[in-house]
LUMNUTI-617148 format. One line per field, with one value per residue (C-alpha): residue number from 1; chain; x, y, z. Coordinates in Angstrom, 3 decimals, always signed. Layout:
num	(NUM_...)
chaine	(A_...)
px	(X_...)
py	(Y_...)
pz	(Z_...)
END
This chain:
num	(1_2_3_4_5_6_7_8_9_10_11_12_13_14_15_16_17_18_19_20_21_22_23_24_25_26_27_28_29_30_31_32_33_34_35_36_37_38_39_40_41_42_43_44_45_46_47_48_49_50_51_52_53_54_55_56_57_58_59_60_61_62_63_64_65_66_67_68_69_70_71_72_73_74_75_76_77_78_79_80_81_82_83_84_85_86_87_88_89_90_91_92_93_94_95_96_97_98_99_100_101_102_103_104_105_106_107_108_109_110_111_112_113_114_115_116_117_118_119_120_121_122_123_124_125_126_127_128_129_130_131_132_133_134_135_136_137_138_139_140_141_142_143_144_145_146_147_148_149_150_151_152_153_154_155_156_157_158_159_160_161_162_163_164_165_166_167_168_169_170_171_172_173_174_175_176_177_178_179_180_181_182_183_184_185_186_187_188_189_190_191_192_193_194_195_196_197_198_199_200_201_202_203_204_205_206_207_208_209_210_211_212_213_214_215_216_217_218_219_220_221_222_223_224_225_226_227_228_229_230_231_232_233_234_235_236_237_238_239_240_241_242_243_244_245_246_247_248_249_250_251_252_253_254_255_256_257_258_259_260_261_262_263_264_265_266_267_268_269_270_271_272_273_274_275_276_277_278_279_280_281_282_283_284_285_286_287_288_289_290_291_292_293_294_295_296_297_298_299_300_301_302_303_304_305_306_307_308_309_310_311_312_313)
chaine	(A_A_A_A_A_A_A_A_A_A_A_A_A_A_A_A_A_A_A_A_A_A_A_A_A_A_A_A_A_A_A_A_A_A_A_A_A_A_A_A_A_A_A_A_A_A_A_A_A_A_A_A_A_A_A_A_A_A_A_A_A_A_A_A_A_A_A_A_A_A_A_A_A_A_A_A_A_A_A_A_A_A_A_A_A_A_A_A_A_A_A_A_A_A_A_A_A_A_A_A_A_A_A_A_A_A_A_A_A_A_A_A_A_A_A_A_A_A_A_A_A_A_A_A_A_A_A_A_A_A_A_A_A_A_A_A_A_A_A_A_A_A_A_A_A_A_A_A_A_A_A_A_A_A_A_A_A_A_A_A_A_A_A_A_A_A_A_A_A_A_A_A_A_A_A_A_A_A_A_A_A_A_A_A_A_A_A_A_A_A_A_A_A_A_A_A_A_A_A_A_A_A_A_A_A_A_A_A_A_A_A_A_A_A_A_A_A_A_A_A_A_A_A_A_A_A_A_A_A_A_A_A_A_A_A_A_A_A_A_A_A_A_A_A_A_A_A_A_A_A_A_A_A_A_A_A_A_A_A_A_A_A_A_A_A_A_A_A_A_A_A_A_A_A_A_A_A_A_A_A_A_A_A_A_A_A_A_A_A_A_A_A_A_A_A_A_A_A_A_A_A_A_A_A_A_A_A_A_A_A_A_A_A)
px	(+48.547_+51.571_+50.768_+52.199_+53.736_+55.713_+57.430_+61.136_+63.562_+64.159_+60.706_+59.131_+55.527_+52.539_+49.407_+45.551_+45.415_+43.432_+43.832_+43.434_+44.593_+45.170_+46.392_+48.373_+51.438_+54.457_+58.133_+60.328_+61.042_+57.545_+57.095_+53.774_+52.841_+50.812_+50.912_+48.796_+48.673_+47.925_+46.599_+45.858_+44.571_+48.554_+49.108_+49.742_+52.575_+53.284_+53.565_+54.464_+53.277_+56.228_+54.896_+50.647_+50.590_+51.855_+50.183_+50.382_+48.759_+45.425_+42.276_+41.383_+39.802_+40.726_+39.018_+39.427_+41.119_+43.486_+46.810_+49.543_+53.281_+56.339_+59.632_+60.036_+62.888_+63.312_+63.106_+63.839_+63.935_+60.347_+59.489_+58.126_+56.553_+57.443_+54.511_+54.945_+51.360_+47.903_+44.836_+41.235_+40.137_+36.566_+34.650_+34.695_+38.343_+39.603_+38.739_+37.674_+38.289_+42.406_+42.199_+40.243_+42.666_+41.216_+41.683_+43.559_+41.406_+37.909_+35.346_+32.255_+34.130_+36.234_+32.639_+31.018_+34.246_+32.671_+29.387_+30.895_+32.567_+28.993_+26.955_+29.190_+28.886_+26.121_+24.852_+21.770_+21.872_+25.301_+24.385_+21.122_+23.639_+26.002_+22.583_+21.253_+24.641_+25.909_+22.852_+19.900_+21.237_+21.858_+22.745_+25.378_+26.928_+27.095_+29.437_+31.292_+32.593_+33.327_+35.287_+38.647_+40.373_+42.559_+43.064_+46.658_+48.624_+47.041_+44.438_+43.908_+41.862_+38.566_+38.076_+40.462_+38.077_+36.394_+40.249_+41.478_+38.116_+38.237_+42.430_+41.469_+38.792_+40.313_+43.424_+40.682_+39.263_+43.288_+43.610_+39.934_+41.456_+45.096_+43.239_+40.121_+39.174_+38.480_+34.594_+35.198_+31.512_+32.080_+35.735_+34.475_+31.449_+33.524_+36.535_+33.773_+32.313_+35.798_+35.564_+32.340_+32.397_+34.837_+31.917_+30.983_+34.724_+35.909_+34.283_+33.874_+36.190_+37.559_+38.223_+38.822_+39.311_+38.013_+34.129_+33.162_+32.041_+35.295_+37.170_+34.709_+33.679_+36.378_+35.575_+35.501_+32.942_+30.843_+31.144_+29.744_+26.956_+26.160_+26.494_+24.266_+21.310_+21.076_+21.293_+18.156_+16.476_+17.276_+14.842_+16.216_+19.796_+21.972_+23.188_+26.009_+26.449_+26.267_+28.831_+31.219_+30.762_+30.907_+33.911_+36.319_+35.086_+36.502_+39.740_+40.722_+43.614_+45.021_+45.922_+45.003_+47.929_+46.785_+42.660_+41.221_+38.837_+39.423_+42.346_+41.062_+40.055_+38.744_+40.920_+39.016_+39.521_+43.238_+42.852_+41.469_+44.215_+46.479_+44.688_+43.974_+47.574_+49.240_+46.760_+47.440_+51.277_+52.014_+49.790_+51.981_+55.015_+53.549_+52.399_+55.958_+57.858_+55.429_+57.694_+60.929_+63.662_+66.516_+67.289_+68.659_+67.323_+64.142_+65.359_+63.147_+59.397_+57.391_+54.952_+56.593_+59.124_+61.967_+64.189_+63.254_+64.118_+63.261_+64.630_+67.098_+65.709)
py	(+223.931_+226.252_+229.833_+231.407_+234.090_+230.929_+230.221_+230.552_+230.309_+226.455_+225.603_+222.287_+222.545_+219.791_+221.645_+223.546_+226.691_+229.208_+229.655_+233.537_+233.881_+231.681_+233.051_+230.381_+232.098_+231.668_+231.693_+233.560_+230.206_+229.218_+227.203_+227.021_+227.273_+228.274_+231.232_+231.261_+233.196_+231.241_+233.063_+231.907_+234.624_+235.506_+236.556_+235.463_+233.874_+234.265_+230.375_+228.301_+225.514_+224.968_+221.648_+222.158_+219.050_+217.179_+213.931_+215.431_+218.469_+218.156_+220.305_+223.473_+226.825_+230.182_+230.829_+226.765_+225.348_+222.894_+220.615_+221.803_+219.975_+221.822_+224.145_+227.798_+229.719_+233.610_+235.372_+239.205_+239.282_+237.923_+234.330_+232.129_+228.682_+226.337_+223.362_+219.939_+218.480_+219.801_+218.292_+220.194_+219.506_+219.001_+221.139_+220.234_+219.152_+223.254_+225.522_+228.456_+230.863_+230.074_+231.444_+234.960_+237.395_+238.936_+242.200_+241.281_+243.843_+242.734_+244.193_+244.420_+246.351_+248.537_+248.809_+250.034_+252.509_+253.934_+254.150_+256.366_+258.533_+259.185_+259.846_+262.718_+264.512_+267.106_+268.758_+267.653_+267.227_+265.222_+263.076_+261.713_+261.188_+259.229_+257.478_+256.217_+254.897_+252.507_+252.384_+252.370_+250.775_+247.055_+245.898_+248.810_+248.159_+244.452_+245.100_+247.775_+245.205_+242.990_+244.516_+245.360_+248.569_+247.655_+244.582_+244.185_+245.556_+248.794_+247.029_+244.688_+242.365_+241.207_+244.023_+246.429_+248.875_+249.599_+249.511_+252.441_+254.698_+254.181_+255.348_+258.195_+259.451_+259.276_+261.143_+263.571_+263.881_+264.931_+267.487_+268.947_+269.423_+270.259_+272.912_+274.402_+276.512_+273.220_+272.499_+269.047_+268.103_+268.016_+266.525_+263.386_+262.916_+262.920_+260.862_+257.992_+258.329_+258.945_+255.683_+253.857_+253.686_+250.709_+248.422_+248.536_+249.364_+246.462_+242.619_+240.452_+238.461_+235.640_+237.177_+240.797_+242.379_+245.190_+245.194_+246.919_+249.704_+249.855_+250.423_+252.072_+254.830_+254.392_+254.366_+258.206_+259.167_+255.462_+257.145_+261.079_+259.509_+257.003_+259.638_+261.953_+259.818_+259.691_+263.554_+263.858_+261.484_+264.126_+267.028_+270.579_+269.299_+272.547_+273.050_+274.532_+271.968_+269.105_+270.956_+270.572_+267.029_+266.310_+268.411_+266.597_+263.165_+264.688_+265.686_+263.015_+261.771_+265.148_+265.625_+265.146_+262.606_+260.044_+259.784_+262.760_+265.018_+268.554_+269.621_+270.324_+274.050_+273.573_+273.223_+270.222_+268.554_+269.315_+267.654_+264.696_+263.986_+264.209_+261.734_+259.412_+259.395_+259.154_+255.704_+254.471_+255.200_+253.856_+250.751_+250.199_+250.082_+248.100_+245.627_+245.538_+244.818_+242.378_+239.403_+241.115_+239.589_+241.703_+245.464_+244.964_+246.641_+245.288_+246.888_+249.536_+249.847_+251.085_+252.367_+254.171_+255.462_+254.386_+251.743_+251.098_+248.638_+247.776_+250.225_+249.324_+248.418)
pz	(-59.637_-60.497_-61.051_-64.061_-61.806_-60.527_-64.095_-64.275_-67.387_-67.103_-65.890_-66.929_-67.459_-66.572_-66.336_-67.329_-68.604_-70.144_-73.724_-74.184_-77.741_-80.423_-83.495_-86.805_-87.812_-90.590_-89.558_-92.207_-93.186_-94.492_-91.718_-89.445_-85.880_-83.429_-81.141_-77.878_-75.017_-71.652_-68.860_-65.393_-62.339_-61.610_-65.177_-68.662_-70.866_-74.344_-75.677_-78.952_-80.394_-83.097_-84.870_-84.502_-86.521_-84.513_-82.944_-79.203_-80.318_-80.177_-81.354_-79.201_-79.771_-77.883_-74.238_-73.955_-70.776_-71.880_-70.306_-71.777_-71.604_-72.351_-71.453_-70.527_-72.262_-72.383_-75.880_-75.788_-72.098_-71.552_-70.798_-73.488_-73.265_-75.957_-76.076_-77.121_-75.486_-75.529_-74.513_-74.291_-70.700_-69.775_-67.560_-64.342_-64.256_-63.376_-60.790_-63.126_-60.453_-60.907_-64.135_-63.796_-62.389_-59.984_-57.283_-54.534_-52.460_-51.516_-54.112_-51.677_-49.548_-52.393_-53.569_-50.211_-49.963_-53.375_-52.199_-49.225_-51.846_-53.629_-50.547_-49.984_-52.961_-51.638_-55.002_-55.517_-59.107_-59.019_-56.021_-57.909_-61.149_-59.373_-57.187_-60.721_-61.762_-58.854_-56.397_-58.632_-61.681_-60.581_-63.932_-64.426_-61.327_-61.606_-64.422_-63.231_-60.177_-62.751_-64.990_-65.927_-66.233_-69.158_-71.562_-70.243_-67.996_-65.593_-63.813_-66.235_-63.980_-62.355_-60.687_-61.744_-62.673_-59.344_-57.784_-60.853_-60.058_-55.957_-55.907_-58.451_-56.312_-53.188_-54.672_-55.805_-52.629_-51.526_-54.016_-53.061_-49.434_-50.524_-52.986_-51.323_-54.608_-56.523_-56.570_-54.603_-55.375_-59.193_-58.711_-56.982_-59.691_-62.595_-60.993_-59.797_-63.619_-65.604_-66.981_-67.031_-70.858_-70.276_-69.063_-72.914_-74.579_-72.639_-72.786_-69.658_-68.643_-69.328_-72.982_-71.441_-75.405_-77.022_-78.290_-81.588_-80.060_-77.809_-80.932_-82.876_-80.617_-76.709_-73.742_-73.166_-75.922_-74.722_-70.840_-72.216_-74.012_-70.971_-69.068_-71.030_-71.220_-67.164_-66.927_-69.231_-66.617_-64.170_-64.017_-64.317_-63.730_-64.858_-68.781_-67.661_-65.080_-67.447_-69.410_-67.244_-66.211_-70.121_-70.460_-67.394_-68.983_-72.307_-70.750_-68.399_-70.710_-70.530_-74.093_-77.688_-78.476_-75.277_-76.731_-75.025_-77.194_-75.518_-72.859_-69.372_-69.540_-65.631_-62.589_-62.011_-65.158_-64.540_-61.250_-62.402_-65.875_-62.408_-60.574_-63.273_-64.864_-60.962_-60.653_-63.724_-63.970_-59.996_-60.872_-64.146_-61.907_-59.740_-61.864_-63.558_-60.145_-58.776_-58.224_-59.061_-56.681_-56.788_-57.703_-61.059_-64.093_-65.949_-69.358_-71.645_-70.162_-73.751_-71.134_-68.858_-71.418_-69.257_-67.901_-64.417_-61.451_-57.785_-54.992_-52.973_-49.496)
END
């Protein structure tokens, strides 16, 4: 099989893929096609199908795995697939596994490295929160392994999740030592809980889009309420306490503009906007590089606000 992240400008392409989007457009002309987006575990491509009537194009749906024939071309710096076949493929002829993108770090083990994190959160109260979450709860943390961080790009991948809330907490757990007056207890609950609302904002993979109630309500109202209903469970657990759990779940985007319902008003709400954005934003670039070949520059980056390339090595 050839991986997406193999495609080059020039590329002829024989191959299954998964069909994440499928979506019938009209050129400016009055003219119909198709626009798809094919995905495979390296990454996705934007693709068109420029004549869907025609006799090689055969009848799929989105989230089928089909063989598709054509030529890679660039359009606004970004590779583009342009389709002449299709066939729907029948189960059993794919590997579905080479078309989930997954962690390249081992998940039992990120997961175990989490588990570490919780056990040594001493508050009594905050240890048995973050004990009914991910060792109690097998459900909850079956889908918190599984899921994504982001639709796209940040994590965006089976996964992803566990890999954003293990490198937040463990640059928590480096500002709790670089800054002895934060309350390292509290900073390591709320970094491991910042964003367990995204096991319901975010559906499993392979469709990986937002659910109703992930654009109804986001992830960090879904992750105060989910996290509200296990502090009830927890006799005498602190009002004040609770307060501030709610409130650094609240704040984690750091400002009004980026989703978050209240500024961090405590150190450690502060800390953790710093963790989350440093994981996120480093992840973003990482993402962005990953296959890169030289040091030349990649052009405008909408989410990083900048133009950025490789380093010179």
């Amino acid at each position: 099989m050839r991986y997406i992240q193999e495609l080059r400008e020039g590329s002829s392409v024989n191959d299954i893929y998964l069909c994440r989007k499928k979506q019938s457009m009209t050129t400016k002309n009055g003219k119909n096609y198709d626009s798809l987006m094919l995905q495979d575990k390296t990454g996705s491509i934007d693709a068109k199908v420029w004549d869907p009537n025609s006799g090689g194009i055969a009848e799929f749906d989105e989230l089928d795995y089909i063989h598709v024939m054509g030529d890679v071309t660039s359009f606004q710096g970004r590779l583009q697939l342009n389709v002449r076949r299709i066939m729907r493929v029948r189960e059993g002829d794919y590997n579905p596994a080479d078309y989930l993108p997954v962690s390249s770090r081992d998940i039992d083990e990120m997961y175990k490295e989490l588990l570490k994190l919780a056990e040594s959160v001493k508050n009594p109260y905050l240890h048995e929160l973050l004990q009914k979450f991910f060792v109690t709860d097998e459900r909850f943390s079956g889908n918190f392994k599984a899921s994504s961080a982001a639709k796209s790009i940040h994590h965006g991948f089976v996964g992803g999740l566990l890999e954003h809330t293990l490198g937040v907490a463990n640059l928590c757990s480096y500002l709790a030592k670089a800054y002895p007056f934060l309350n390292r207890d509290l900073l390591i609950t709320v970094a491991l809980l910042h964003d367990v609302g995204k096991t319901i904002e975010l559906s499993r993979f392979p469709k990986n889009d937002y659910t109703d109630e992930g654009q109804l309500i986001g992830h960090i109202v879904i992750g105060v309420e989910m996290i509200d209903a296990r502090i009830r469970e927890i006799q005498g657990f602190p009002a004040l306490l609770a307060g501030e759990v709610r409130h650094c779940i609240l704040a984690h985007h750091g400002e009004f503009e980026y989703g978050s319902p209240k500024k961090p008003a405590l150190a450690e709400a502060a800390a953790l906007n710093f963790a989350d954005n440093t994981d996120a934003k480093l992840e973003i670039f990482k993402e962005l590089l990953a296959g890169t070949t030289d040091s030349g520059w990649l052009g405008y980056q909408g989410l990083l606000e900048s133009n950025i390339r490789k380093t010179i090595v």
